[in-house]
C-alpha positions as CSV (number, residue, x, y, z in Angstrom):
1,X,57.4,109.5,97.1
2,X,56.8,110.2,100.5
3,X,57.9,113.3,102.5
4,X,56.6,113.2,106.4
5,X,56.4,115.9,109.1
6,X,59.1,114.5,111.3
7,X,61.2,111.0,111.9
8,X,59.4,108.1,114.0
9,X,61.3,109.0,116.8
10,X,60.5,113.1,117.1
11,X,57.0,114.8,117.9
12,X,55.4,117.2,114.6
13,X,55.3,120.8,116.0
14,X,52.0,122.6,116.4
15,X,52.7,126.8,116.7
16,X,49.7,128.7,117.0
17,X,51.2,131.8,115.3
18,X,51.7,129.7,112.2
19,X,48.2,128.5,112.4
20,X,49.3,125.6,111.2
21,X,51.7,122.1,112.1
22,X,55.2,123.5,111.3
23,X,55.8,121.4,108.5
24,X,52.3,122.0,106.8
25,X,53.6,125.9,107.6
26,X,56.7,125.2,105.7
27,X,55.7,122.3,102.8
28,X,52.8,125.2,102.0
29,X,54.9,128.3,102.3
30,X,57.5,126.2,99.8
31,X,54.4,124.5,97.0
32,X,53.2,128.4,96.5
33,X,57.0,129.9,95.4
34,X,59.4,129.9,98.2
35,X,61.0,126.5,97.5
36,X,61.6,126.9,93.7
37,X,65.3,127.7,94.3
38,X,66.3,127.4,90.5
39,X,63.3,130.2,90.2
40,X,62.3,127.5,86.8
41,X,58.4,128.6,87.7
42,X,58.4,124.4,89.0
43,X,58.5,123.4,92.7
44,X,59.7,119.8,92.4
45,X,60.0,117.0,95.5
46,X,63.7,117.8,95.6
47,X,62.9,121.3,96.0
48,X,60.4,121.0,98.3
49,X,62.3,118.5,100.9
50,X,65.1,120.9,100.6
51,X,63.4,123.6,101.9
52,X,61.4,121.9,104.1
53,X,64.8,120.3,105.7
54,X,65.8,123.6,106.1
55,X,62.8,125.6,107.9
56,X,61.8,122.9,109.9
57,X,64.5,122.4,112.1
58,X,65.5,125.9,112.4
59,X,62.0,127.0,113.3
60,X,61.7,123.7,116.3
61,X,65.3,124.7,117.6
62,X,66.2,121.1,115.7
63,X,64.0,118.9,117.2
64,X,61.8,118.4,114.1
65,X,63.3,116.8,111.1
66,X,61.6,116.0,107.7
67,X,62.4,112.5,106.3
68,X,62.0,111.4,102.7
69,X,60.9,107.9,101.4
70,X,61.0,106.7,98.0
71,X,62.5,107.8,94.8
72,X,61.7,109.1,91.1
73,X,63.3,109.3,87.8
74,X,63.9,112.6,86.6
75,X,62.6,115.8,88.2
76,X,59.2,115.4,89.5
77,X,57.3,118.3,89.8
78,X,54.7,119.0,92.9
79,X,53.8,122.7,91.9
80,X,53.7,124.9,88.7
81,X,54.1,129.0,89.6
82,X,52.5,131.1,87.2
């Protein structure tokens, strides 16, 4: 599975607030709680792209979009919350 910062065509956002890449912001903010929507205690890809779709865009004024490559069986899991 592969989950990058932004389609070929678009430029990854740098804000110096964030101290971070907008998406590294984001993919972060969402591993450590804030993408587990099902509040399970388990952040999982689908999760994690979700909320990452979300932020992103809003955040760049929709000139930064996530994109998604690959699949998995079942759910699979990038982060357990304890």
């Amino acid at each position: 599975m592969i989950i990058t910062a932004s389609a070929a065509n678009e430029v990854s956002v740098e804000k110096d607030e964030l101290r971070h890449g907008v998406f590294t912001y984001y993919l972060l903010e969402g591993l450590q709680g804030a993408a587990d929507r099902d509040n399970d205690g388990a952040v999982t890809v689908d999760e994690v792209f979700s909320y990452v779709s979300e932020k992103v865009p809003q955040v760049t004024g929709q000139e930064q979009h996530p994109v998604k490559k690959g699949t998995a069986e079942g759910n699979l899991v990038m982060s357990i919350l304890n």
